[in-house]
C-alpha positions as CSV (number, residue, x, y, z in Angstrom):
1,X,103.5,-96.0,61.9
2,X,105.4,-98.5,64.1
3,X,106.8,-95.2,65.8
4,X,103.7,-94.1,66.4
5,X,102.6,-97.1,67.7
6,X,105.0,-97.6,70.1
7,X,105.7,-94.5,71.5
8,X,102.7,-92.0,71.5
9,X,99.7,-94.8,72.5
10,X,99.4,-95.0,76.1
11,X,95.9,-95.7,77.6
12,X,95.9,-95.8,81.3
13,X,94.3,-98.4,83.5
14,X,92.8,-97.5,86.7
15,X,90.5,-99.2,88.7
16,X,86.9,-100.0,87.3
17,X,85.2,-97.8,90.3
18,X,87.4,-95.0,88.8
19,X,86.4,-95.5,85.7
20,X,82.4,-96.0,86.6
21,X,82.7,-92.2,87.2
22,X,82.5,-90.8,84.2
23,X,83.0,-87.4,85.8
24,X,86.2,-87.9,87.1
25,X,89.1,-86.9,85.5
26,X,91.1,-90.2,85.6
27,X,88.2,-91.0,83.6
28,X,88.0,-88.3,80.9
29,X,91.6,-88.8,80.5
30,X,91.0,-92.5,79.8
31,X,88.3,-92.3,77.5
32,X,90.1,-89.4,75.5
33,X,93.7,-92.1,75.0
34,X,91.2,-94.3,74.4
35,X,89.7,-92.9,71.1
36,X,93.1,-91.7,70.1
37,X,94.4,-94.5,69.7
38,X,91.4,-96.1,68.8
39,X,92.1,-93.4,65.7
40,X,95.4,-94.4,65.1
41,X,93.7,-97.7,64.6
42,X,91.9,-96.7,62.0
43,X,94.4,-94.8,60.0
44,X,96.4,-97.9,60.7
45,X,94.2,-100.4,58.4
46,X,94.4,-97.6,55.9
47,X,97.5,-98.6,54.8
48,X,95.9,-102.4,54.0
49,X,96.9,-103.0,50.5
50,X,99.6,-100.5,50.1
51,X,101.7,-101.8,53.3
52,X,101.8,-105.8,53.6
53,X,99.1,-107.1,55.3
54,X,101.2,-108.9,57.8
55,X,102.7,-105.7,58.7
56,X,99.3,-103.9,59.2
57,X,97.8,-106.2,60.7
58,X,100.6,-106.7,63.4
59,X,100.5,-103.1,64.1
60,X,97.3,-102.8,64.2
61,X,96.1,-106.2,65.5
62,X,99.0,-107.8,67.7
63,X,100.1,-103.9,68.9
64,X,97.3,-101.4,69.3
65,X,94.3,-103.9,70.0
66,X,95.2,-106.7,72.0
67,X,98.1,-104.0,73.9
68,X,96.1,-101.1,74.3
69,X,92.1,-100.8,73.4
70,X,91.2,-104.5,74.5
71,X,92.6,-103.6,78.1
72,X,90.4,-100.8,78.2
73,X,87.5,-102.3,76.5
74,X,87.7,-105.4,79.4
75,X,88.2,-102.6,82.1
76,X,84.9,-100.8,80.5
77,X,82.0,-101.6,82.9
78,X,79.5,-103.6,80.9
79,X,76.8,-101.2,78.8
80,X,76.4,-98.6,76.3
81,X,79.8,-97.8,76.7
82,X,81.6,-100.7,76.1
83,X,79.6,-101.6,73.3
84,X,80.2,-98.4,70.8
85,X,83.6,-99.0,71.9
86,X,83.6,-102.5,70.8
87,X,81.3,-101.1,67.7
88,X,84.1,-98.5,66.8
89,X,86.9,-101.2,66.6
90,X,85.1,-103.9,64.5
91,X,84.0,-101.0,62.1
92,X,87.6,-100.5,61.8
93,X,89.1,-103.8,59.9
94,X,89.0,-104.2,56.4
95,X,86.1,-107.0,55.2
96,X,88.6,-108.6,52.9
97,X,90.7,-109.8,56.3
98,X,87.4,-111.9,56.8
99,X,86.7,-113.3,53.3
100,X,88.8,-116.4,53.3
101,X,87.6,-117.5,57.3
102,X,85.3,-120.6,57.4
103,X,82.3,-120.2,59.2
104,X,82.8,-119.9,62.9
105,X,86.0,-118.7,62.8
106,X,88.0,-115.5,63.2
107,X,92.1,-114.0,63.2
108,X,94.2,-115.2,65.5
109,X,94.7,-112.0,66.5
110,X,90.6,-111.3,67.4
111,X,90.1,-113.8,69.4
112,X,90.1,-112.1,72.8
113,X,88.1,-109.4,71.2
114,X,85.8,-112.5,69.8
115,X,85.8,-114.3,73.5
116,X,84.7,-110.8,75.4
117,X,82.1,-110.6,72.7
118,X,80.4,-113.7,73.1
119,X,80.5,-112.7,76.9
């Protein structure tokens, strides 16, 4: 999985006014790197419970969110887009990360994610 992680995710950035052209083919290709490892994602949480949690969670987490799918998700112009996108990775983590959190709070690792979706 770490292979994976490290060496097939790449998600390009290009300008937003690239990417508000959803038409363009910087933009396809974007959106397509973008599900795939959105993908990887979840088959990375999977593994909860069967691989230690710290290790899925910094793969998952620390690696392919924060490095890869926030970066888009903060370079998505705001809209229908960006929230499915933000819909997709939420749906992704396991409840049981959440269970022990007081009120308020989330992972340290969520907390971009959490900031952009207060925004």
């Amino acid at each position: 999985m770490k292979k994976s992680v490290e060496e097939d995710v790449f998600i390009p950035l290009y300008p937003k006014s690239t990417v508000e052209d959803k038409s363009s083919l910087r933009s396809k290709f974007q959106e397509r790197r973008f599900w795939s490892a959105l993908k990887l994602l979840s088959n990375v949480v999977l593994w909860d419970e069967i691989v230690q949690e710290d290790k899925v969670r910094d793969l998952g987490l620390s690696k392919l969110l924060n490095r890869y799918l926030l970066l888009n998700i903060l370079n998505t112009p705001l809209g229908l887009d960006s929230i499915e996108k933000c819909n997709k990775v939420v749906a992704c983590l396991p409840e049981r990360w959440f269970q022990d959190l007081k009120g308020g709070s989330t992972l340290p690792e969520l907390l971009n994610l959490s900031q952009h979706l207060l925004q």
